[in-house]
C-alpha positions in Angstrom: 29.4 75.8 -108.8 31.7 72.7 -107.7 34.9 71.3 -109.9 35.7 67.5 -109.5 39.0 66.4 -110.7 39.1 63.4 -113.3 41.2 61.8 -115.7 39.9 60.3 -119.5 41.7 58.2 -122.0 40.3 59.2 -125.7 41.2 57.3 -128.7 41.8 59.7 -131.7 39.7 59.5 -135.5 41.2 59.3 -138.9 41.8 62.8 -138.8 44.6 62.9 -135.5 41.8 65.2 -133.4 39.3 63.8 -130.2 36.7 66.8 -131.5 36.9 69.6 -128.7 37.9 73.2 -129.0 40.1 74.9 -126.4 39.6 78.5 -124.8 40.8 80.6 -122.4 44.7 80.3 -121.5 47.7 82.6 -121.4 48.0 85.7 -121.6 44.7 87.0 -120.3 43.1 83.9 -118.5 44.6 81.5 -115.8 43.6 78.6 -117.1 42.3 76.7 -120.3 38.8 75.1 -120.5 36.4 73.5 -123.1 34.5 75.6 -125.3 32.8 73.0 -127.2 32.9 69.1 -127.7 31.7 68.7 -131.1 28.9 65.9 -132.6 30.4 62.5 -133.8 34.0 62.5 -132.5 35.7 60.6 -130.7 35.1 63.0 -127.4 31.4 63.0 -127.9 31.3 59.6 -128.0 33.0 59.1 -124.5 31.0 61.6 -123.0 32.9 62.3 -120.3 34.4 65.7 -121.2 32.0 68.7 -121.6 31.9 72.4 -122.5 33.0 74.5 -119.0 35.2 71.9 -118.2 38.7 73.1 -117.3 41.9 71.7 -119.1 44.5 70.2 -116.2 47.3 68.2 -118.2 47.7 66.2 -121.5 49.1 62.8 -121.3 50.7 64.2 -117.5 52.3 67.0 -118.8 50.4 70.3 -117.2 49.1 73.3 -119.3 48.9 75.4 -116.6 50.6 79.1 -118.2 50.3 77.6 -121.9 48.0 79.3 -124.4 45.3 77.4 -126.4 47.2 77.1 -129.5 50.3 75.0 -127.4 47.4 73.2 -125.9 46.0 71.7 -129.2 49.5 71.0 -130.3 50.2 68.8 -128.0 47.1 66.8 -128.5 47.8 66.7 -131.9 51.4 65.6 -131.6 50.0 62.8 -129.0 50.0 58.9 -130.8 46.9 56.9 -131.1 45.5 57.6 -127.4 45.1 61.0 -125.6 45.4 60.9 -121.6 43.5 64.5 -120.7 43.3 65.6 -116.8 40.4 67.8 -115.9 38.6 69.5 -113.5 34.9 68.8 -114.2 32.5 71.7 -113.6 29.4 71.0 -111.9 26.8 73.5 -112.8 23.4 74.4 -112.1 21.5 75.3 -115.2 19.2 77.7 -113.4 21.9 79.8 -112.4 22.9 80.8 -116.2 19.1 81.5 -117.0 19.6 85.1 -116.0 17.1 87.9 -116.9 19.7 88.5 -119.8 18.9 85.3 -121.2 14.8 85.5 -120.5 15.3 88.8 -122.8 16.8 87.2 -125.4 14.6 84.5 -125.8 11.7 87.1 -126.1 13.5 88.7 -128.6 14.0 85.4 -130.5 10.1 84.9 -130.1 9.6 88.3 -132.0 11.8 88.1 -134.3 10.7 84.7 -136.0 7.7 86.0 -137.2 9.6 89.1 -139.0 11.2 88.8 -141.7 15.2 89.6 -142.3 14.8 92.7 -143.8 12.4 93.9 -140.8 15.0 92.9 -138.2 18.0 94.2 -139.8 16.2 97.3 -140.5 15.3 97.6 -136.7 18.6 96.7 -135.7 17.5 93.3 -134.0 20.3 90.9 -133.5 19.8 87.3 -133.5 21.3 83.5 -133.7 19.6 82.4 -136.4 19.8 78.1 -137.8 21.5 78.0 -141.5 19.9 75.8 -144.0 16.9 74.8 -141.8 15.2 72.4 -143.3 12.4 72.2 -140.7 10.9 75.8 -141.5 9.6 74.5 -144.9 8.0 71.5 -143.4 6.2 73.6 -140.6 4.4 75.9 -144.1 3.8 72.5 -145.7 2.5 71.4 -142.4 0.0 74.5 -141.8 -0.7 74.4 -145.9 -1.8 71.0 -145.2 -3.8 71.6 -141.8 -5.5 74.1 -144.2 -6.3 71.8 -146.8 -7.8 69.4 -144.2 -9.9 72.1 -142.5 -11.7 72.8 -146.1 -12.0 69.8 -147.2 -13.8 68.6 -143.5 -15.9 71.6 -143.8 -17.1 70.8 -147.6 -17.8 67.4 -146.8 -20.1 68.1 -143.9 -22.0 70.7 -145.5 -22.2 68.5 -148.3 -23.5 65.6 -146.3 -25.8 68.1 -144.4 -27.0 68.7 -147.8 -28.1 65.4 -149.2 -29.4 64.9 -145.9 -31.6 68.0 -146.4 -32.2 66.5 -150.1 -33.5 63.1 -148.6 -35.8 64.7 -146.0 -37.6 66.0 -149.2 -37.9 62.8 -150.4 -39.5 61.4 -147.2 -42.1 64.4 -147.4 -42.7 63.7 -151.3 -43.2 60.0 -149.9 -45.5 61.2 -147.0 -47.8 63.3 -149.2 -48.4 60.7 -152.1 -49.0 57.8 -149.2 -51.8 60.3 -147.4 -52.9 61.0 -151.3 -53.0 57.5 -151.6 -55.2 56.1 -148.7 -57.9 59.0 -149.4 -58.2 58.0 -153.0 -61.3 56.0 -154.1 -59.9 55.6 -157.8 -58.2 51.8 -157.0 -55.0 52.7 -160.3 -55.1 56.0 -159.0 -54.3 54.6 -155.1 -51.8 52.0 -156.1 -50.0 54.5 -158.5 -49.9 57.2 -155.7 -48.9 54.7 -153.2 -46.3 53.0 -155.6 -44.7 56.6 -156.2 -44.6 57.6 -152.5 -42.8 54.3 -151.1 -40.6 55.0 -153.9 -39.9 58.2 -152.3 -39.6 56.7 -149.5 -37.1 53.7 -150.4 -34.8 56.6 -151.5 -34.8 58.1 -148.3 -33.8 55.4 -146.6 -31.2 54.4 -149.1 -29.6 57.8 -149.1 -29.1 57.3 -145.2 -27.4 54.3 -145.3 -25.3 55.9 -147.7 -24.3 58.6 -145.1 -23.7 56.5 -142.4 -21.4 54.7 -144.8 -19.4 57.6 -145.3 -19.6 58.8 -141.7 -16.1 56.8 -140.7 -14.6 58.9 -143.6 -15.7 62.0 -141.6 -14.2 60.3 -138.4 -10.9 59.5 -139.8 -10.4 62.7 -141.9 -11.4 64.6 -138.8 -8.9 62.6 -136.6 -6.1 63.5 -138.5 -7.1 67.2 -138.0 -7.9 67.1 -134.6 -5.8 65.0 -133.3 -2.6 64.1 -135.8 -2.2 67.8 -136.6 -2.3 69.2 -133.2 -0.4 66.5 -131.5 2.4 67.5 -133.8 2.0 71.2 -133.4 2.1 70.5 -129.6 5.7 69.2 -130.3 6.5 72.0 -132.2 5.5 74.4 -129.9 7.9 72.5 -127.5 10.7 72.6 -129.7 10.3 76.4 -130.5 10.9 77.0 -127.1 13.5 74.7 -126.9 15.4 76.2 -129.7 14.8 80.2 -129.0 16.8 78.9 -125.6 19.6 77.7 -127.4 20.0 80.6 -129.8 19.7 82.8 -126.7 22.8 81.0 -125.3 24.5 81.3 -128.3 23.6 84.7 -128.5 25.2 85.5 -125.7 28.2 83.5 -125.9 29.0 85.6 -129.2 28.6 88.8 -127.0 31.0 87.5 -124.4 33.3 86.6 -127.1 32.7 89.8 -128.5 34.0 91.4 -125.5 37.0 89.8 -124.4 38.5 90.4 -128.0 37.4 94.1 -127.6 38.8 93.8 -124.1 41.9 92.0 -125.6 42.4 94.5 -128.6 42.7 97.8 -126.1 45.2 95.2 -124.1 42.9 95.9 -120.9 42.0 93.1 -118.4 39.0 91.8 -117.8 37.8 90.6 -114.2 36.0 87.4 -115.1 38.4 86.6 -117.9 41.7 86.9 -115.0 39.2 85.1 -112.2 38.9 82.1 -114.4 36.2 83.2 -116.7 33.7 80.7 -114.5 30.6 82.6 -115.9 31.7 82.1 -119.4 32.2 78.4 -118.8 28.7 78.4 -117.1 26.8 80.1 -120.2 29.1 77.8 -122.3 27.6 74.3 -120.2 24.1 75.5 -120.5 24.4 76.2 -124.4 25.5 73.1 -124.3 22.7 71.1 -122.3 20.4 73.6 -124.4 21.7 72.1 -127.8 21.3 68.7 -126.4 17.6 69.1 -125.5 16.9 70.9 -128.9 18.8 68.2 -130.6 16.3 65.8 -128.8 13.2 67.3 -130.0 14.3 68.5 -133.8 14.4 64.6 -133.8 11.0 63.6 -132.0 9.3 66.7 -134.8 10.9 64.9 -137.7 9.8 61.8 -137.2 5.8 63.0 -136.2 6.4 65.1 -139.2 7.1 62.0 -141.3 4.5 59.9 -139.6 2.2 62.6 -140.3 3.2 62.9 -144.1 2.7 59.1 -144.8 -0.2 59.1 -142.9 -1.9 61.9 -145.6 -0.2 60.3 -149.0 -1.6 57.2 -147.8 -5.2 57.8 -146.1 -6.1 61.0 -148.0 -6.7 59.0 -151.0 -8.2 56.4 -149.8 -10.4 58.5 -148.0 -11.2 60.5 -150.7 -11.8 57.1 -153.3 -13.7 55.7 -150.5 -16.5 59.4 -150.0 -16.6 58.9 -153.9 -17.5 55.6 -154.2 -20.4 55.8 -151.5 -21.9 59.1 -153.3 -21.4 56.8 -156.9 -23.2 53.8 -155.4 -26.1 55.9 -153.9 -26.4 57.8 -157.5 -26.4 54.1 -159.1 -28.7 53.2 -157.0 -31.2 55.8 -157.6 -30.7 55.4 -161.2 -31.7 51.7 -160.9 -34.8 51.8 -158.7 -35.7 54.7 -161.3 -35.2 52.0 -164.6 -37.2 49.2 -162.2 -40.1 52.0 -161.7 -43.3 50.9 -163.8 -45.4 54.1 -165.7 -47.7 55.6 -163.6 -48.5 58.6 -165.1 -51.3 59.7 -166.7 -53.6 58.8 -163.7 -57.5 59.1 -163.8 -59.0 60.6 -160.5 -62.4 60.9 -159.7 -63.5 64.5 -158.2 -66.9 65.1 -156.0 -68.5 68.1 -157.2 -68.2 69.4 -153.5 -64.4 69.1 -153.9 -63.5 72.6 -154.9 -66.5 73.7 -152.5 -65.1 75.3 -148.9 -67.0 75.5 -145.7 -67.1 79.2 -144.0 -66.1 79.1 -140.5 -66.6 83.0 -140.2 -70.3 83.5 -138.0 -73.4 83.7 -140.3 -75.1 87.5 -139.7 -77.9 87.6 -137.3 -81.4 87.0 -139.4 -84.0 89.1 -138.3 -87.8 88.1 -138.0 -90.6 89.1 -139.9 -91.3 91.8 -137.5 -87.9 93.7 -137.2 -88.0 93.5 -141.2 -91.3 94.9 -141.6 -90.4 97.8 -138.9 -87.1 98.5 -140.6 -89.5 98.5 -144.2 -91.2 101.4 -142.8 -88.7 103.6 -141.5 -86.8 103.8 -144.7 -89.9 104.2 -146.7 -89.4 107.4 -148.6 -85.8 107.5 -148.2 -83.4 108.4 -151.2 -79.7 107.1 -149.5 -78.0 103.9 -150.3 -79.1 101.6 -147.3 -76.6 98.8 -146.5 -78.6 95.6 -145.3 -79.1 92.1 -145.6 -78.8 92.2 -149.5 -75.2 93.9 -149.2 -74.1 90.7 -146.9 -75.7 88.4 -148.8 -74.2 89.4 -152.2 -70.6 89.9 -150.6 -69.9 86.3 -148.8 -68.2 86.0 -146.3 -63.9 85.2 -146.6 -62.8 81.7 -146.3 -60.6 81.1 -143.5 -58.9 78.1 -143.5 -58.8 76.3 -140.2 -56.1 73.5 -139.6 -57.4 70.5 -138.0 -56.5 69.3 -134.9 -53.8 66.4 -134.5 -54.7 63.8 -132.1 -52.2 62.5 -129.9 -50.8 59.4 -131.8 -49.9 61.4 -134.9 -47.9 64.3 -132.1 -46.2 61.5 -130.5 -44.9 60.0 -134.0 -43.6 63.4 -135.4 -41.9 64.0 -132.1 -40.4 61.2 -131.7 -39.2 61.0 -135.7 -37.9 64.3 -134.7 -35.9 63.3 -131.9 -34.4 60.7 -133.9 -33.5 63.0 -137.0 -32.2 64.9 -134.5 -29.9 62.3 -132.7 -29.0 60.9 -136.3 -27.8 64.3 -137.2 -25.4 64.5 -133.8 -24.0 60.9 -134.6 -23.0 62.3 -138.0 -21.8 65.0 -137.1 -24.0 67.3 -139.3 -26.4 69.1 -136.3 -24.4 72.4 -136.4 -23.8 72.8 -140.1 -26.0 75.5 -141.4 -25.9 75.7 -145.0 -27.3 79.4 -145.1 -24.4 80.7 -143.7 -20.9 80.8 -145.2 -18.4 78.2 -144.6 -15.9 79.7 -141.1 -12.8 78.2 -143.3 -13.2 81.5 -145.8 -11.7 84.5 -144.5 -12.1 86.5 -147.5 -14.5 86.4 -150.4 -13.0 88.3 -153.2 -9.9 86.2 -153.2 -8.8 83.8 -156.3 -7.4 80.2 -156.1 -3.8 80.6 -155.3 -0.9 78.7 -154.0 -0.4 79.5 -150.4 3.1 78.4 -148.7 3.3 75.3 -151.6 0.1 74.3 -150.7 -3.4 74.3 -152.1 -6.1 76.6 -150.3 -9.1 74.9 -150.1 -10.6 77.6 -148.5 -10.3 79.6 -151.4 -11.3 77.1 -153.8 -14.7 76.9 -151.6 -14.9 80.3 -152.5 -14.6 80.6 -155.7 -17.2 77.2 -156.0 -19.6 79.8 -154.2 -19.0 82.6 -156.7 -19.3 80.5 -159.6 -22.4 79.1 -158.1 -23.8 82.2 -157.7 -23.3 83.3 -161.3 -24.6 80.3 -162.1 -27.8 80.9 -159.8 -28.0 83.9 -161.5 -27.7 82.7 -165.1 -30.6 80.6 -164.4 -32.8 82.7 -162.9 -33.2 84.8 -166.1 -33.4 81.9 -168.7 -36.1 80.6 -165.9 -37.8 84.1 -166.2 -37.6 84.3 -170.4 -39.1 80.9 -170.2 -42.0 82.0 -168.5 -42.5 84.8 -170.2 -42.4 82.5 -173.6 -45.0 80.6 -171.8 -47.7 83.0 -170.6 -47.2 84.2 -174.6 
């Protein structure tokens, strides 16, 4: 460490004071120095003076052998301007971040996810911020990143869903078009033909309906995975930042804590009558500490702003916007429904060898007239049951049903419609959604809808949806059954 001597002229407020308090001094210490330049005064907005700093003279009249309290009168009794002389310490941060200080910050880290009652019970002691506004934004903020991950989740499966839903209608439409070119019945044709392009037209509205909603996915999943994190990043920064200040400050309440022990038993202390130069180091890095975690509280309020607007502004829109898409698809099925014509009853025409199904199992070997007459006389006479060519031909034979084979045009079409399912499923962002398994956002499944840190749980709205949709599953199920039993009656 290195002192530089200086000289500043400091105007004084309203209130007769430049804003620094004054330590060290006679009795115990050889000389007086800085403990703090306070936030708004007149000092702080010179910036010349800071904490370590060693007091020299007050408009030219030395303090050297003058306690604090003399010190501060004089500044007091001074007019409109204060003339201070100084000695301005030049120290390296590095050296006050001692293993003490390393320790202390750990224990800060530990202690901020216990509560008060936990640390006071394990005798922990701690700098702790009064009145900190910020720790009920951060639960609002992980209530929030909650929310979000639900609500992404319930969308996709959701999507994934209809998607699912339209692939049926495609296959419906597939079926009645197949149904319809083998038909010889010309109303029958045209009405299976007309039902599956219906089908078929609501497959392919249903997809533009999910691409339509797919920038909803994008942006809501921005805002998760990008907004949110960025802002935790930050956060993460400014922890750190601020478990280094309340370490310092920790500390400089020990020291404190031991030169009025020190001072009380009227003992000396060595760094106290030396100058007290480590105190006045710890002092300038609690200082440069508060100034960095001053910095970042800042840059987290405003992302935390930012981020706030952002969700009272988008969400809804967003939300309005995934609506309105599933509303128009719905009206749109409604409406090509109305437009359909009657088509039903239908007449077919039936070949009597409809209903009649070629064998592919091998035919018995016959035997000629000779085998037959030989086998005649050899069970001539006999009494026992014999098993022959009557027994086969009143059992026939099982029908096996043989697939038929798929010539290469129709392979290369269903490959190549399932490549691009596939690749529309990975531009949505629906590939990986499984709908068999549970959603990952429910941790447990026997929980109710609460209020979790003043925020809504999604996840646990999710899950009680899936309860109450099994019930309902259930419910239906046994009317299903009694109605089938009312039936077969």
């Amino acid at each position: 460490m290195t002192v530089t001597t200086n000289a500043v002229v400091i105007h004084k407020d309203q209130s007769n004071l430049i804003g620094i308090s004054i330590g060290g001094g006679a009795p115990m210490c050889p000389c007086l120095y800085i403990v703090q330049v306070f936030d708004g005064t007149p000092a702080a907005r010179e910036g010349s003076l800071q904490s370590g700093d060693e007091l020299l003279a007050v408009n030219s009249v030395s303090v050297k052998g003058k306690t604090k309290v003399e010190v501060a009168k004089m500044i007091q009794t001074a007019t409109d301007e204060v003339t201070v002389h100084y000695n301005k310490l030049h120290a390296d941060p590095e050296q006050g971040k001692s293993l003490d200080i390393i320790l202390k910050k750990l224990k800060h880290r530990i202690v901020d996810n216990l509560s008060s009652n936990t640390a006071d019970t394990l005798g922990l002691s701690r700098a702790i911020l009064c009145n900190d506004s910020l720790v009920k934004r951060l639960e609002e903020l992980e209530g929030t990143e909650l929310m979000y991950k639900g609500l992404v989740e319930h969308a996709r499966r959701m999507l994934k869903a209809y998607y699912d839903l339209l692939q049926t209608y495609k296959s419906f439409g597939d079926c009645f078009t197949q149904i319809s070119a083998h038909e010889p019945q010309q109303r029958a044709s045209e009405a299976f033909r007309t039902f599956g392009e219906f089908h078929r037209t609501l497959e392919k509205d249903g997809l533009g309906i999910i691409k339509q909603i797919k920038p909803v996915l994008s942006d809501l999943g921005t805002y998760l995975n990008k907004a949110i994190p960025d802002t935790k990043l930050t956060v993460r920064r400014y922890a750190d930042a601020k478990f280094t200040y309340l370490s310092y400050c920790l500390k400089v309440k020990e020291m404190d804590d031991e030169e009025h022990g020190f001072a009380a038993l009227q003992e000396p202390l060595y760094r106290v009558e030396t100058g007290n130069y480590e105190y006045r180091l710890i002092l300038r890095c609690r200082q440069d500490a508060r100034s960095k975690f001053a910095k970042l509280r800042t840059d987290v309020l405003e992302k935390m702003e930012l981020l706030e607007c952002k969700h009272a502004m988008d969400l809804n829109k967003q939300l309005r916007s995934l609506l309105e898409s599933l509303a128009e698809l719905h009206r749109n099925l409604v409406e090509r429904l109305d437009s359909l014509p009657p088509l039903f009853p239908i007449e077919v025409d039936f070949k009597e060898t409809d209903f009649q199904y070629k064998s592919s199992t091998l035919k018995p070997q016959e035997l000629d007239d000779d085998e037959i007459e030989a086998n005649a006389h050899s069970m001539r006479g006999s009494n026992s049951i014999v098993y022959g060519m009557e027994a086969n031909e009143e059992q026939p034979a099982a029908i096996i049903t043989v697939e038929p084979k798929k010539d290469d045009l129709e392979q290369n079409l269903e490959s190549s419609q399932a490549e691009s399912n596939e690749l529309l499923l990975k531009e949505l962002g629906l590939f990986d959604v499984n709908l068999l398994a549970n959603p990952q956002t429910i941790s447990n499944q026997k929980i109710a809808i609460s209020a979790q840190n003043d925020g809504y749980d999604f996840d646990l709205f999710l899950n009680q949806a899936n309860q109450g949709g099994t019930s309902l599953e259930r419910d239906l199920m046994s009317s299903n059954n009694e109605e089938t039993d009312l039936l077969l009656q």
